[in-house]
DODOPA-633683 format. One record per residue: residue number from 1; x, y, z of N, C-alpha, C in turn. Coordinates in Angstrom, 1 decimal. Example, Ala and Ser with C-alpha at 12.3 -4.5 7.8 and 13.67 -1.06 7.14 Angstrom:
REM residues 2
<rec pos="1" n_u="13.2" n_v="-5.7" n_w="7.8" ca_u="12.3" ca_v="-4.5" ca_w="7.8" c_u="13.2" c_v="-3.3" c_w="7.8"/>
<rec pos="2" n_u="12.8" n_v="-2.2" n_w="7.1" ca_u="13.7" ca_v="-1.1" ca_w="7.1" c_u="12.9" c_v="0.0" c_w="7.9"/>
REM end
This chain:
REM residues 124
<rec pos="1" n_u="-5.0" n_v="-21.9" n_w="2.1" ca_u="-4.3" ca_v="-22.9" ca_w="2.9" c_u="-4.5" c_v="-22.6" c_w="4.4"/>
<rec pos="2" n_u="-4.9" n_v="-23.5" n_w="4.5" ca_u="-4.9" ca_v="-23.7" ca_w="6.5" c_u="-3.7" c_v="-24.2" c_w="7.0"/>
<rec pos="3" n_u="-3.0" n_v="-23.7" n_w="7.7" ca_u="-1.5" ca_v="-24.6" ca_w="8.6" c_u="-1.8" c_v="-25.0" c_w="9.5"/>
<rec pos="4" n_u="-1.0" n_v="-26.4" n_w="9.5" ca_u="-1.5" ca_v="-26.9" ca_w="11.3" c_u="-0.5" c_v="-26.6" c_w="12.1"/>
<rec pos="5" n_u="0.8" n_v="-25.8" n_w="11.9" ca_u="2.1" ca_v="-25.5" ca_w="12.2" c_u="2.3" c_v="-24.2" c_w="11.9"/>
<rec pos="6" n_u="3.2" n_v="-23.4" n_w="12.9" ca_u="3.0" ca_v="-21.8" ca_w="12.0" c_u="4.3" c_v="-22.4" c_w="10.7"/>
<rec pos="7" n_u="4.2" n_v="-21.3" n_w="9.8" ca_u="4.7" ca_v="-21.6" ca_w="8.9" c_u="5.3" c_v="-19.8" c_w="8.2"/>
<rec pos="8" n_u="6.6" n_v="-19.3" n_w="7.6" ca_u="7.2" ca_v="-18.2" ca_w="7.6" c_u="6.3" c_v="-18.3" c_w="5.9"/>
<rec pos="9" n_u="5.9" n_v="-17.1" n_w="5.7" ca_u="4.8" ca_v="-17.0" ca_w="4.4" c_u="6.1" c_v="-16.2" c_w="3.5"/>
<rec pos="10" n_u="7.1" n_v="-15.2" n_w="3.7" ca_u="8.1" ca_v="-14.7" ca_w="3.5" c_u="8.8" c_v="-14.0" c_w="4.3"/>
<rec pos="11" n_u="10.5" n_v="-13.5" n_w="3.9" ca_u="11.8" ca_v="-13.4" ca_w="4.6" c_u="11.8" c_v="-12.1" c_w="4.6"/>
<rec pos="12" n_u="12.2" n_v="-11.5" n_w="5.4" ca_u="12.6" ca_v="-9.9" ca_w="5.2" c_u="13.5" c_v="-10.1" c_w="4.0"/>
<rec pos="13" n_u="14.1" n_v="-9.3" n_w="3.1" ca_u="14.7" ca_v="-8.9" ca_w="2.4" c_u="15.0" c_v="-10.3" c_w="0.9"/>
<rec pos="14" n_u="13.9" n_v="-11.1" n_w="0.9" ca_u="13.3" ca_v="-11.7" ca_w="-0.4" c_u="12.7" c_v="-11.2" c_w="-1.2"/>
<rec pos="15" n_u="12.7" n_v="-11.2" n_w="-2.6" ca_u="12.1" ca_v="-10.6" ca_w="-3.7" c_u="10.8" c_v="-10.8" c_w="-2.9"/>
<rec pos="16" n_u="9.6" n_v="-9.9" n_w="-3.4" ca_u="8.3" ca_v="-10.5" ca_w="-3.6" c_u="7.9" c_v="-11.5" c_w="-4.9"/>
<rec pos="17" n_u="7.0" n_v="-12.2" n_w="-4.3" ca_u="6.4" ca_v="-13.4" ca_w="-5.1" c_u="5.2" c_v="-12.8" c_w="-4.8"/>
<rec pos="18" n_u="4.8" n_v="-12.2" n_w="-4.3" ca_u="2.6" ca_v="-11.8" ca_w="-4.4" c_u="2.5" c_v="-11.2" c_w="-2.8"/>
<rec pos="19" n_u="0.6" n_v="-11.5" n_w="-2.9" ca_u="0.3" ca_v="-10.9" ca_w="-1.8" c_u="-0.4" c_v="-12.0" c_w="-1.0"/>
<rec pos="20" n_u="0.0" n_v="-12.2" n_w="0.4" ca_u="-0.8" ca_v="-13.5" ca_w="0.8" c_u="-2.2" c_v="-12.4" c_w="2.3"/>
<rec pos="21" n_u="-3.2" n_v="-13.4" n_w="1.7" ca_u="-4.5" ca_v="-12.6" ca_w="2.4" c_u="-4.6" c_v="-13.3" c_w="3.5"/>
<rec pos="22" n_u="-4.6" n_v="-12.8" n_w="4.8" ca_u="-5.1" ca_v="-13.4" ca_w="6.2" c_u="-6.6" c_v="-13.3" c_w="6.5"/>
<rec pos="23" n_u="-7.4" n_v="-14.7" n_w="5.8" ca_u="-8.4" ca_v="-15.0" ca_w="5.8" c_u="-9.0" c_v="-15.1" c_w="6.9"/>
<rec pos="24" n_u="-8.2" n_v="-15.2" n_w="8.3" ca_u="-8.5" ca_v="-15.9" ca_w="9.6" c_u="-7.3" c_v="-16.6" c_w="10.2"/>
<rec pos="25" n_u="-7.4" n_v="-16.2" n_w="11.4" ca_u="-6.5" ca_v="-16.7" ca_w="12.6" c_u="-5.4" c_v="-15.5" c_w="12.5"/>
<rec pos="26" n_u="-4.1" n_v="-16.0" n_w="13.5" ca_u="-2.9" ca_v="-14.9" ca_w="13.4" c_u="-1.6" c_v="-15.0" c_w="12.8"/>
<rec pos="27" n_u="-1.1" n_v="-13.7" n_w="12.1" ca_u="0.0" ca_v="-13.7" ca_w="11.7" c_u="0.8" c_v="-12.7" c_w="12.1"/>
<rec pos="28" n_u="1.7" n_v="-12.6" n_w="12.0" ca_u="2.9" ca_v="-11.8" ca_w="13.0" c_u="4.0" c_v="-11.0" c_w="11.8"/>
<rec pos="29" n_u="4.2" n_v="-9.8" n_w="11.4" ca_u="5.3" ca_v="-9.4" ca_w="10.9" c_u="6.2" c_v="-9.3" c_w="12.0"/>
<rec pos="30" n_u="7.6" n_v="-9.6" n_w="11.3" ca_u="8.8" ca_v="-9.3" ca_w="11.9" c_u="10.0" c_v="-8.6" c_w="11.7"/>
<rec pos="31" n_u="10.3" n_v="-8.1" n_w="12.3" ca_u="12.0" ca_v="-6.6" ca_w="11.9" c_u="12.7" c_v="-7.4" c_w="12.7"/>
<rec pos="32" n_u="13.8" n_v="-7.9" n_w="12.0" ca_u="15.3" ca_v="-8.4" ca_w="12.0" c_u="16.1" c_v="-8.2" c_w="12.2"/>
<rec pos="33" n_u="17.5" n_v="-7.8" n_w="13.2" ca_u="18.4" ca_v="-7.0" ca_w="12.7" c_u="19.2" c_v="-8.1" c_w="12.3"/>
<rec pos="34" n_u="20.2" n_v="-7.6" n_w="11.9" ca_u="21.6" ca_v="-8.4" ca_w="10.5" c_u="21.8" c_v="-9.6" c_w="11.2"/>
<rec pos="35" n_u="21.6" n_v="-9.8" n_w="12.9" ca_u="22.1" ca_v="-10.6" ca_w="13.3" c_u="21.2" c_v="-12.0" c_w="13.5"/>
<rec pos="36" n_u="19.7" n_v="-11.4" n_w="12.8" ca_u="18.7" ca_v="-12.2" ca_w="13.4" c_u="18.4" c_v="-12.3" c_w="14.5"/>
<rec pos="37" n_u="18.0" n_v="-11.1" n_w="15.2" ca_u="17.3" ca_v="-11.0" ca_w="16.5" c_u="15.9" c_v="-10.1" c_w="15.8"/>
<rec pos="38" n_u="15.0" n_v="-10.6" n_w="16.9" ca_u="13.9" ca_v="-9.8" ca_w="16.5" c_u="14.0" c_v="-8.5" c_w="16.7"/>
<rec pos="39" n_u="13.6" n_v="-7.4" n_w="16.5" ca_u="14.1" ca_v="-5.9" ca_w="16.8" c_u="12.4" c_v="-5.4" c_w="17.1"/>
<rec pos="40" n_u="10.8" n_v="-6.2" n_w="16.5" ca_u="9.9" ca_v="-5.8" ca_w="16.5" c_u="8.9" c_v="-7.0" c_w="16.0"/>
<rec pos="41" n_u="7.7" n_v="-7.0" n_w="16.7" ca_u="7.1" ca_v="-8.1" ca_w="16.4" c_u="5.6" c_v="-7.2" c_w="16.6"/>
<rec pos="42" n_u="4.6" n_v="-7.5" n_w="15.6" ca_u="3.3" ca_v="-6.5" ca_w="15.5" c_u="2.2" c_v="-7.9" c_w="14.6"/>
<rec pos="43" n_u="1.6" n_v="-8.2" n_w="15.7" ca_u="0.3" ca_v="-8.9" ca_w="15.2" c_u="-0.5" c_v="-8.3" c_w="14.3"/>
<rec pos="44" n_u="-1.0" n_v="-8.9" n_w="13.0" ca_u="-1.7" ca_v="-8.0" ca_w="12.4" c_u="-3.0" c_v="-9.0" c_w="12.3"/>
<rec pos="45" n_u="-4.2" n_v="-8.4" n_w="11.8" ca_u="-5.2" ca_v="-8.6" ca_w="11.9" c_u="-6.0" c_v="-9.6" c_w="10.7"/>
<rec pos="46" n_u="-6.8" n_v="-10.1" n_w="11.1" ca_u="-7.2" ca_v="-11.2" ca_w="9.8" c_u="-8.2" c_v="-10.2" c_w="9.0"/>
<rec pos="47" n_u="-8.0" n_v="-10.8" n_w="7.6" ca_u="-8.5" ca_v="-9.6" ca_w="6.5" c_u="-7.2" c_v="-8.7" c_w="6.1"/>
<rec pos="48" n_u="-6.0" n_v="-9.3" n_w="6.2" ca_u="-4.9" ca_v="-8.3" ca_w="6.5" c_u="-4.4" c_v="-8.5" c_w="4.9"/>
<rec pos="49" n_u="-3.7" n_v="-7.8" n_w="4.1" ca_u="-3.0" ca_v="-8.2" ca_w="2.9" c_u="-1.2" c_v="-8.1" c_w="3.3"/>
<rec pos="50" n_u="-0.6" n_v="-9.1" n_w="3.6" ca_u="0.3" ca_v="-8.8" ca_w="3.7" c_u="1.4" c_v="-9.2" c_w="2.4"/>
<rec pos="51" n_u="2.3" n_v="-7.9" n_w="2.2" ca_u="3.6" ca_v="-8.0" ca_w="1.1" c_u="3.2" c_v="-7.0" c_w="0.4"/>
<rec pos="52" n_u="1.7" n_v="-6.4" n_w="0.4" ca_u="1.4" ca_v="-5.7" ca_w="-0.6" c_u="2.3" c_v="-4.1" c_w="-1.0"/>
<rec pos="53" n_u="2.6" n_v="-3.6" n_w="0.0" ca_u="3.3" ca_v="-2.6" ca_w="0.0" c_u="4.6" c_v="-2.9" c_w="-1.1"/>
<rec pos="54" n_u="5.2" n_v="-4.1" n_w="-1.0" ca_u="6.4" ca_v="-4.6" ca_w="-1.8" c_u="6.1" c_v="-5.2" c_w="-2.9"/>
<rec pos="55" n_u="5.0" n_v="-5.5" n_w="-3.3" ca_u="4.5" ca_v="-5.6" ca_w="-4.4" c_u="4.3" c_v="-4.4" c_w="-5.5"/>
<rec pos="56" n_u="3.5" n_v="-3.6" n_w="-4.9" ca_u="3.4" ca_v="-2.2" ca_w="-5.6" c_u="4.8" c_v="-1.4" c_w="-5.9"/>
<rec pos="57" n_u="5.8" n_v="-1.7" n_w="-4.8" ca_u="6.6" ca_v="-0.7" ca_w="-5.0" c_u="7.9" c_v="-1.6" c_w="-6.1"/>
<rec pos="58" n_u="7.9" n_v="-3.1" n_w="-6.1" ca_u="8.5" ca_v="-4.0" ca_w="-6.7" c_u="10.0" c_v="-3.7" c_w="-5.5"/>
<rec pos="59" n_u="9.8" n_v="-3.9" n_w="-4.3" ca_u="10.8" ca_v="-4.1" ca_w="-3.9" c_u="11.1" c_v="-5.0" c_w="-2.5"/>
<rec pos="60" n_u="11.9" n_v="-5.4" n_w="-2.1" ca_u="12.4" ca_v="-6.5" ca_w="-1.1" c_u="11.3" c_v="-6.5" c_w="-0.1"/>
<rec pos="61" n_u="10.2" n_v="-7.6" n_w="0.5" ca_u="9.9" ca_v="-7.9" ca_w="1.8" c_u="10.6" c_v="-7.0" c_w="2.7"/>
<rec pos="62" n_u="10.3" n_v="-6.3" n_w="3.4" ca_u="10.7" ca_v="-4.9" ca_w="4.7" c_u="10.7" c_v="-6.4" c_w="5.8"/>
<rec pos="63" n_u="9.4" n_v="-7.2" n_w="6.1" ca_u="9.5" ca_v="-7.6" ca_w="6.9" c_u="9.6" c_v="-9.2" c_w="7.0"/>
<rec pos="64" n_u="9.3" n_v="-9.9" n_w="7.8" ca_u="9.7" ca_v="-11.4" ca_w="7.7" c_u="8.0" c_v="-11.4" c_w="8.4"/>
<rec pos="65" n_u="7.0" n_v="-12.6" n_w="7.6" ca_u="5.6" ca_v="-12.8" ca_w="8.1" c_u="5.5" c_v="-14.3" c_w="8.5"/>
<rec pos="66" n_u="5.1" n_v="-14.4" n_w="9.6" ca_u="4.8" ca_v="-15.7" ca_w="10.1" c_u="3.3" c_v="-15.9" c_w="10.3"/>
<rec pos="67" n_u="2.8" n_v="-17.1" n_w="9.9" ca_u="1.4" ca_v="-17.1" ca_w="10.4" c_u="1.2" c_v="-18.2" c_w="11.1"/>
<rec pos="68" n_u="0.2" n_v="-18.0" n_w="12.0" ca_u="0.4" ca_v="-19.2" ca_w="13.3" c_u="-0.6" c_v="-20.1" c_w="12.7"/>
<rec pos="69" n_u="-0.3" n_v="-21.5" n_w="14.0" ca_u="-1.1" ca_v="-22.8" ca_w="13.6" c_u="-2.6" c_v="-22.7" c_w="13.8"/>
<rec pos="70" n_u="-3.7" n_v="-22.6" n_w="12.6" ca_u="-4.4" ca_v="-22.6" ca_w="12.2" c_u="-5.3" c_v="-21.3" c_w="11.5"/>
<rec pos="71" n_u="-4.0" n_v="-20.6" n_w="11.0" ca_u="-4.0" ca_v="-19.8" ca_w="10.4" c_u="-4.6" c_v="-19.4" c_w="9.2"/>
<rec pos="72" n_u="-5.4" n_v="-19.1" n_w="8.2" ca_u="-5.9" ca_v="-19.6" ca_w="7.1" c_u="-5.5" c_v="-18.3" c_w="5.7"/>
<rec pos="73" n_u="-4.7" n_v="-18.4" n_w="5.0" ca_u="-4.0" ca_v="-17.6" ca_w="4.3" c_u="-4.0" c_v="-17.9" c_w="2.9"/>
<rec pos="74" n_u="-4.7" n_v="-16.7" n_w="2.0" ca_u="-4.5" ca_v="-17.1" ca_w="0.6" c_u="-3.1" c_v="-16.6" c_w="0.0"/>
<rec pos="75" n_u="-3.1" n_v="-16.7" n_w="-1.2" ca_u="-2.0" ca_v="-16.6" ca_w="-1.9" c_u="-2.4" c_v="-15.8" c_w="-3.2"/>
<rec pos="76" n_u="-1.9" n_v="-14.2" n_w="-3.6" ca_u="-2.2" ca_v="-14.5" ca_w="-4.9" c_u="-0.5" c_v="-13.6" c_w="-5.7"/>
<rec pos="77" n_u="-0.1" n_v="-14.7" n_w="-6.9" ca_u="0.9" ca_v="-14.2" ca_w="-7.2" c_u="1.2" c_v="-12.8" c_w="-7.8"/>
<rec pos="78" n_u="2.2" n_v="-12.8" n_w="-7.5" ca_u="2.5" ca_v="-11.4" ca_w="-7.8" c_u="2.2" c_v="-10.9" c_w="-9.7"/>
<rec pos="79" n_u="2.5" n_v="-11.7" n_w="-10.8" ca_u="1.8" ca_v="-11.3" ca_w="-12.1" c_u="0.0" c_v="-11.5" c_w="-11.8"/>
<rec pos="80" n_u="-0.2" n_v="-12.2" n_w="-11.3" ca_u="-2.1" ca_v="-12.3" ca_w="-11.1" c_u="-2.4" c_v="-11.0" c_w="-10.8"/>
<rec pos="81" n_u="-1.4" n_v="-10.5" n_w="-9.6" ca_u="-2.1" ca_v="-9.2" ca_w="-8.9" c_u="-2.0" c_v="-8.0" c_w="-9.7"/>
<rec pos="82" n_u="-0.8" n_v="-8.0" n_w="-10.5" ca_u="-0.5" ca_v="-6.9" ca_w="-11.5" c_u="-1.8" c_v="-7.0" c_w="-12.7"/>
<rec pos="83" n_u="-2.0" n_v="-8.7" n_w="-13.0" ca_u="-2.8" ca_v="-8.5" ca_w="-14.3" c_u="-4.0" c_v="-7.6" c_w="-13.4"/>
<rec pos="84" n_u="-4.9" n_v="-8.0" n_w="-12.3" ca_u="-5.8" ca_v="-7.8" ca_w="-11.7" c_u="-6.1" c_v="-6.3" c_w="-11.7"/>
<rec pos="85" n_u="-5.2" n_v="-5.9" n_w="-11.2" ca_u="-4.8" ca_v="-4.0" ca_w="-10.7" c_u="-4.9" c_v="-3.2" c_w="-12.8"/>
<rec pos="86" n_u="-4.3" n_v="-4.0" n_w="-13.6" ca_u="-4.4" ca_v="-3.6" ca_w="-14.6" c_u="-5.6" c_v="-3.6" c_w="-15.3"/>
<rec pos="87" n_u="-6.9" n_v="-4.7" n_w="-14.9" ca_u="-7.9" ca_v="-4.7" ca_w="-15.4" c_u="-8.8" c_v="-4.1" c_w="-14.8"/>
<rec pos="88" n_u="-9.1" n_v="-4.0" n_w="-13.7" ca_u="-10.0" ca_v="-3.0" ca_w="-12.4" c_u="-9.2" c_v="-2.0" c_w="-11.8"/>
<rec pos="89" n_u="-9.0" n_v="-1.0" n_w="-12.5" ca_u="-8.6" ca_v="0.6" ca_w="-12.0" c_u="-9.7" c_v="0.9" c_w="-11.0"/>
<rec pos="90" n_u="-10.7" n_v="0.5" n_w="-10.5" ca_u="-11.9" ca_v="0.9" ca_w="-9.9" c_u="-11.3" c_v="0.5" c_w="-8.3"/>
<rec pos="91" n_u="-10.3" n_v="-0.5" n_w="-8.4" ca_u="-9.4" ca_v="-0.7" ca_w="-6.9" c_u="-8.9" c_v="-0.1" c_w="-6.4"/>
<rec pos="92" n_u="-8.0" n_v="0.5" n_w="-7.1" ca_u="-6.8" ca_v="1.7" ca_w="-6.8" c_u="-7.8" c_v="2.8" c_w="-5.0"/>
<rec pos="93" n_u="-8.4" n_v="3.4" n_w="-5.7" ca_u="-8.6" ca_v="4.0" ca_w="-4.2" c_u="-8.9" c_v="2.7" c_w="-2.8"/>
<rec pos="94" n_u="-9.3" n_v="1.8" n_w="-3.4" ca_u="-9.3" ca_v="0.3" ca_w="-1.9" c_u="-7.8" c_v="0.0" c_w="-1.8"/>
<rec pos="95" n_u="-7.1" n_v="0.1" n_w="-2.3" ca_u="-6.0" ca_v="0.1" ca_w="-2.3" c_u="-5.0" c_v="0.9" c_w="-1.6"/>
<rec pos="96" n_u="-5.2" n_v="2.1" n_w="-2.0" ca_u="-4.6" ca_v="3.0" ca_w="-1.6" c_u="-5.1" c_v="3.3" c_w="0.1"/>
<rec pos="97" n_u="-6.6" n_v="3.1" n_w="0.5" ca_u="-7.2" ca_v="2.9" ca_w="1.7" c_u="-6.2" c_v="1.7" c_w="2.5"/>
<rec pos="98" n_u="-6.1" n_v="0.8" n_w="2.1" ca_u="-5.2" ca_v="-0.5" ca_w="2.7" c_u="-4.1" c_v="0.2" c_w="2.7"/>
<rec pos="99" n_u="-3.2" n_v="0.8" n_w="2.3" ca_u="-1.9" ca_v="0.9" ca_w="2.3" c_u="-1.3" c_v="2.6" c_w="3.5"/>
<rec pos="100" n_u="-2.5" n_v="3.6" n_w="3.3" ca_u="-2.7" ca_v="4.4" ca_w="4.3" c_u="-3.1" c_v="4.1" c_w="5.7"/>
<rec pos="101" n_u="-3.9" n_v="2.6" n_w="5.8" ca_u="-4.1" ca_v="2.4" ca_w="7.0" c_u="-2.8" c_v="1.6" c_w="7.4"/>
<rec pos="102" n_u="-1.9" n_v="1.2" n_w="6.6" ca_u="-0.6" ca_v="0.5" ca_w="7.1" c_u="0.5" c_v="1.4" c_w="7.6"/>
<rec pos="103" n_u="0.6" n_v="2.2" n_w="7.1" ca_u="1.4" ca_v="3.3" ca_w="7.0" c_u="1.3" c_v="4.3" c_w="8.9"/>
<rec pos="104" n_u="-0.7" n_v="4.3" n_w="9.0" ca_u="-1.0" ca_v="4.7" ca_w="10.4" c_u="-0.6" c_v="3.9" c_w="11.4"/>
<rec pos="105" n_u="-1.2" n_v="2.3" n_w="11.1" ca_u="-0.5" ca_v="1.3" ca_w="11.9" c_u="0.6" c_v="1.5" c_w="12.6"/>
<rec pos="106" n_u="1.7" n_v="1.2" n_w="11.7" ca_u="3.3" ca_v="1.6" ca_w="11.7" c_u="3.5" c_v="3.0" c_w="12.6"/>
<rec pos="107" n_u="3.1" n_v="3.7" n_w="12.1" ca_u="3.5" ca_v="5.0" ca_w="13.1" c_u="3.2" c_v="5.0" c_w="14.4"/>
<rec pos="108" n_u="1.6" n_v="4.3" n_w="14.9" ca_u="0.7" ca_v="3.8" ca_w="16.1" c_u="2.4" c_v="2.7" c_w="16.8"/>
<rec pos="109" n_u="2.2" n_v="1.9" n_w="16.3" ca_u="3.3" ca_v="1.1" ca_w="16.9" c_u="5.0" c_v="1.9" c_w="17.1"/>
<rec pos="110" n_u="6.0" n_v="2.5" n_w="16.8" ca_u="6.5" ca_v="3.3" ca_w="16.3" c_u="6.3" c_v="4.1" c_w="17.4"/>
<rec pos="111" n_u="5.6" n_v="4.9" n_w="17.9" ca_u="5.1" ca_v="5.7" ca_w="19.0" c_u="5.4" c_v="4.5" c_w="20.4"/>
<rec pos="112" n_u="5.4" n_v="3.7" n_w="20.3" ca_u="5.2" ca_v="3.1" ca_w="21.4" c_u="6.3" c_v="2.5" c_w="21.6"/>
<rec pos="113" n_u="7.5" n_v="2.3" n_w="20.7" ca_u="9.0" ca_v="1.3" ca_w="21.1" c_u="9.3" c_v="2.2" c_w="21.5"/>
<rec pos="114" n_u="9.9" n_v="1.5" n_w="23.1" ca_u="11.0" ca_v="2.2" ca_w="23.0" c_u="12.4" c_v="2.4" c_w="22.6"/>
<rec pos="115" n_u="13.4" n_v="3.6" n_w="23.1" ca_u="14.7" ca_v="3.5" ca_w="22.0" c_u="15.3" c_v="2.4" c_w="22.5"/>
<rec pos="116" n_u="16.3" n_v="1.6" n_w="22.2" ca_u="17.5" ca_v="0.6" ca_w="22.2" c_u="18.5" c_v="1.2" c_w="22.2"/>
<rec pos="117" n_u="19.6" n_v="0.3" n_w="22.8" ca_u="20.8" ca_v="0.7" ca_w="22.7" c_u="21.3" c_v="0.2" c_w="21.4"/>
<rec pos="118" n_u="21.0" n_v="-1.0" n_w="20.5" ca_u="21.8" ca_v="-1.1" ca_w="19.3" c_u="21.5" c_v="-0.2" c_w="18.1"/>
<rec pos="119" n_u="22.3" n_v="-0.3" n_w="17.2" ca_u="22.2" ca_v="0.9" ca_w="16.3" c_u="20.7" c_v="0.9" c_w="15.8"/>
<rec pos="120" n_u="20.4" n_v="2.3" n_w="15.5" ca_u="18.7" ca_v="2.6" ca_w="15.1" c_u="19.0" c_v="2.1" c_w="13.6"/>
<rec pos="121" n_u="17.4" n_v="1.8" n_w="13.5" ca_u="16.8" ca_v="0.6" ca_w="12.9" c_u="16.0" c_v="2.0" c_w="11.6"/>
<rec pos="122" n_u="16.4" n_v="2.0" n_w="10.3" ca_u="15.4" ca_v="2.7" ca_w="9.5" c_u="14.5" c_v="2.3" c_w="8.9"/>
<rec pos="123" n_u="13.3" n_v="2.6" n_w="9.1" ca_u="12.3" ca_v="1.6" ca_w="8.4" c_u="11.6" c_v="2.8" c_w="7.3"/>
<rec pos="124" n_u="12.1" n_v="2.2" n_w="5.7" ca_u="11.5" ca_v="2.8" ca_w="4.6" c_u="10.4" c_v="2.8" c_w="4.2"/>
REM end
């Protein structure tokens, strides 16, 4: 899918539905607080898999993803990706490479906020 409009791909704290691929152009994760203010905003890069962390772990979107106008983003659902991962075990270390380089990202960024006065923010 190409957007001519940015368009929110998913909500912080929505089930997952899959993993959407940033084929090209930009997308934006975002941290929330309760009140709906942004608390963090971190461009990520095309070739990017984002959800996939909440997919593997089967648990709530961490962040809210927006991808901007002319964005170009696949979709694959979340039973596709499980059947996939079930048939090619030969992934798992590409995988696990994608999810260590998120993990560095996050810390890279992380290093660089500074503190706020509203209550600290835990990111699991």
């Amino acid at each position: 899918m190409v957007f001519s409009r940015g368009y929110t791909l998913f909500r912080q704290g929505d089930p997952p539905t899959g993993v959407y691929i940033l084929r090209s152009g930009e997308a934006w994760l975002i941290v929330k607080s309760n009140s709906g203010r942004a608390l963090l905003s971190l461009q990520v890069p095309a070739g990017s898999l984002l959800g996939l962390p909440c997919i593997i772990a089967k648990q709530p979107y961490m962040f809210s993803a927006e991808a901007r106008p002319g964005a170009d983003v696949g979709f694959v659902a979340q039973k596709d990706f499980e059947a996939v991962i079930q048939s090619e075990v030969a992934l798992f270390p590409t995988l696990l490479e994608i999810l260590a380089g998120e993990v560095g990202s996050l810390r890279q960024v992380m290093r660089n906020v500074k503190p706020f006065s509203a209550p600290a923010l835990m990111i699991q």
